[in-house]
C-alpha angles and dihedrals in degrees: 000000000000112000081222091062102106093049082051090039091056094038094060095037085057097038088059091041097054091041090052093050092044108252096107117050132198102306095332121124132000153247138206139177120211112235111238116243096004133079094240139088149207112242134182118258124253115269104341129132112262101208077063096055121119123181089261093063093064131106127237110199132172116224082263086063087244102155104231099177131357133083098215118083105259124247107286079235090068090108089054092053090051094049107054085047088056097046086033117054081169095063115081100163127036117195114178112183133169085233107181107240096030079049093054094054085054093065086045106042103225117151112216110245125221093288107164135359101253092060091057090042094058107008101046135257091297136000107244136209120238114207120246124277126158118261118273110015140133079238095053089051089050092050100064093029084064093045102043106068091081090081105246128145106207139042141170117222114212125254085353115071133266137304124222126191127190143172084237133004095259085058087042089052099045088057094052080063098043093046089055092043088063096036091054082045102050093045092049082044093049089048092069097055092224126120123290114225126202139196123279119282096238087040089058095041093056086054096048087049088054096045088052086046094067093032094065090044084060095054096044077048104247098135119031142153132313116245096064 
């Protein structure tokens, strides 16, 4: 058996999940898993149905896009995988969607506030836009490598879709619902015209705190992936 099947393993159990719920839709996005203790990752193949995906099907890259195992042609946004693990040593999982209502505040460029406390907790004090760059480009990677440092979770690319980080791919997964959940909730909350409140200042700065917190375990390596 490959030393890499349990990374595969994770990256087409996810891959199903998120299509099932929704997130994930006929070929479109993309997910990866960082290999522990090694500078490589598992990566979802290029246009293939993901409710056909078996672990086989899956792609192991380094961070120099060398294929080490895998016979499909990896996802065109491999470049950008490699490059949030290389700029994030927190990050351990990467899950893009064209999730609907994420997707809508991309065309409109709206940036999501600080709206509960359990987005700031685990998204990040605010959901950003990333300016648009075409997919699949080094411009697009560079992008999201620039915009990133400042330890969010979670990020909406305009007119493109969203962007979900996590210490592990469950975690990954779960913000991409969260992210949704407040997406669906700002655009519902901008329809009525009517003020948008947020949460406290202090309130969201204790989240945030908390949020860093894990993030710096998982690059001493306190936290890491699944699969070990």
């Amino acid at each position: 058996m490959s030393r890499y099947q349990p990374f595969k393993q994770q990256v087409a159990d996810t891959a199903r999940y998120l299509t099932e719920k929704g997130y994930l839709m006929a070929t479109g996005g993309n997910l990866s898993v960082r290999i522990a203790g090694q500078p490589a990752f598992a990566i979802t193949p290029s246009n293939y149905d993901y409710l056909k995906m078996q672990p086989a099907d899956v792609c192991i890259l380094d961070l120099d896009l060398q294929v080490l195992e895998g016979e499909l042609d990896p996802s065109v946004e491999s470049s950008m995988h490699a490059g949030i693990y290389r700029a994030r040593a927190d990050v351990n999982a990467v899950v893009h969607t064209h999730q609907v209502y994420a997707s809508a505040l991309a065309l409109i460029s709206a940036p999501i506030p600080a709206l509960f406390d359990e987005q700031v907790r685990f998204l990040g004090r605010s959901v950003e836009i990333i300016p648009y760059a075409p997919s699949g480009t080094g411009f697009l990677k560079n992008s999201i490598v620039k915009h990133i440092r400042n330890h969010h979770n979670a990020y909406i690319l305009q007119n493109h879709g969203a962007l979900c980080f996590g210490h592990d791919v469950e975690r990954a997964a779960h913000n991409v619902e969260i992210l949704e959940k407040c997406a669906l909730a700002y655009l519902l909350a901008l329809c009525t015209e009517r003020n948008v409140s947020k949460i406290p200042l202090p309130v969201r700065e204790i989240a945030f705190a908390k949020l860093r917190n894990d993030q710096k375990k998982v690059a001493r390596g306190g936290m890491s992936t699944r699969g070990e």
